[in-house]
C-alpha positions in Angstrom: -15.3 -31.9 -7.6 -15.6 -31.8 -3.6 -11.9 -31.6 -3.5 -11.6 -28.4 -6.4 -13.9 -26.7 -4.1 -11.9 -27.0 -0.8 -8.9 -26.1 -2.9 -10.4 -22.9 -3.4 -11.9 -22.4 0.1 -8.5 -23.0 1.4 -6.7 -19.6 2.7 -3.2 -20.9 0.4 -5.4 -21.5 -2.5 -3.9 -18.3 -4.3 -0.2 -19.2 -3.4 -0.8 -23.2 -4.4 -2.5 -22.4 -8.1 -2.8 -18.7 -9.0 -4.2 -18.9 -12.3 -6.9 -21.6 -10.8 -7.9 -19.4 -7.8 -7.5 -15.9 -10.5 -10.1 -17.8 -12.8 -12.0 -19.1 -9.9 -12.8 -15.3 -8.4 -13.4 -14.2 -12.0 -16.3 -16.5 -12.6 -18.2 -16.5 -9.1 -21.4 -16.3 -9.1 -21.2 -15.2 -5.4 -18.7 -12.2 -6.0 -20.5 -11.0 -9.0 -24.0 -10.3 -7.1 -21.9 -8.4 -4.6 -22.7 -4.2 -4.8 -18.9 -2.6 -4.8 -18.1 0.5 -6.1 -14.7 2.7 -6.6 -13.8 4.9 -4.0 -10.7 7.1 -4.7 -10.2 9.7 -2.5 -6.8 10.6 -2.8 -7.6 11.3 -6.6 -8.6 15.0 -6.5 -7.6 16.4 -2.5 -10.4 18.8 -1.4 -7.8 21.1 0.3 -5.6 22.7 -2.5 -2.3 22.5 -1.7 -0.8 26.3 -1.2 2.8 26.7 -0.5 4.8 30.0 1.0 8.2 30.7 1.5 7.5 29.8 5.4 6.1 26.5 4.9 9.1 25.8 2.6 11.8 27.1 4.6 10.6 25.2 7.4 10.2 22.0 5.5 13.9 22.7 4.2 14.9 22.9 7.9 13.6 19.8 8.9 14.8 17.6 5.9 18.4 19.3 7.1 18.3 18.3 10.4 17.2 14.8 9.8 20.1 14.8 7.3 22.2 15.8 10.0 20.9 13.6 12.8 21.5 10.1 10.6 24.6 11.8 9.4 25.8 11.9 13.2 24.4 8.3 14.1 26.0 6.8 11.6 29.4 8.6 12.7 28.7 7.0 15.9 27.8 3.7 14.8 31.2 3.6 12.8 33.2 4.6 15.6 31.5 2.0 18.3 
């Protein structure tokens, strides 16, 4: 069994056997005293998003311009 266990200790362990190394994390003892808990921030934002006509025009303006910058470098890169 001294050979199982090095095959999981290994760091290719997941990409050699998958399903071994899946069922291996699933039934540690080790990993299931751990304390974890789910942290989601990015769930409900604190700061409401407000939009205006400002903040959108100006968004609008810079999506253009980018538009119109990789337009022109890939004119250039055609041409050179």
């Amino acid at each position: 069994m001294a050979h199982r266990h090095e095959a999981h200790s290994s760091p290719f362990a997941q990409l050699i056997d998958p399903a071994a190394f899946s069922a291996a994390v699933a039934h540690s003892e080790r990993l299931a005293r751990l304390k974890s808990r789910v942290c989601r921030p990015l769930d409900k934002p604190l700061i409401p998003l407000v939009r205006n006509a400002e903040q959108e025009r100006f968004d609008r303006e810079v999506e253009h311009a980018r538009a119109r910058d990789l337009a022109a470098e890939l004119a250039y890169a055609d041409t050179h």
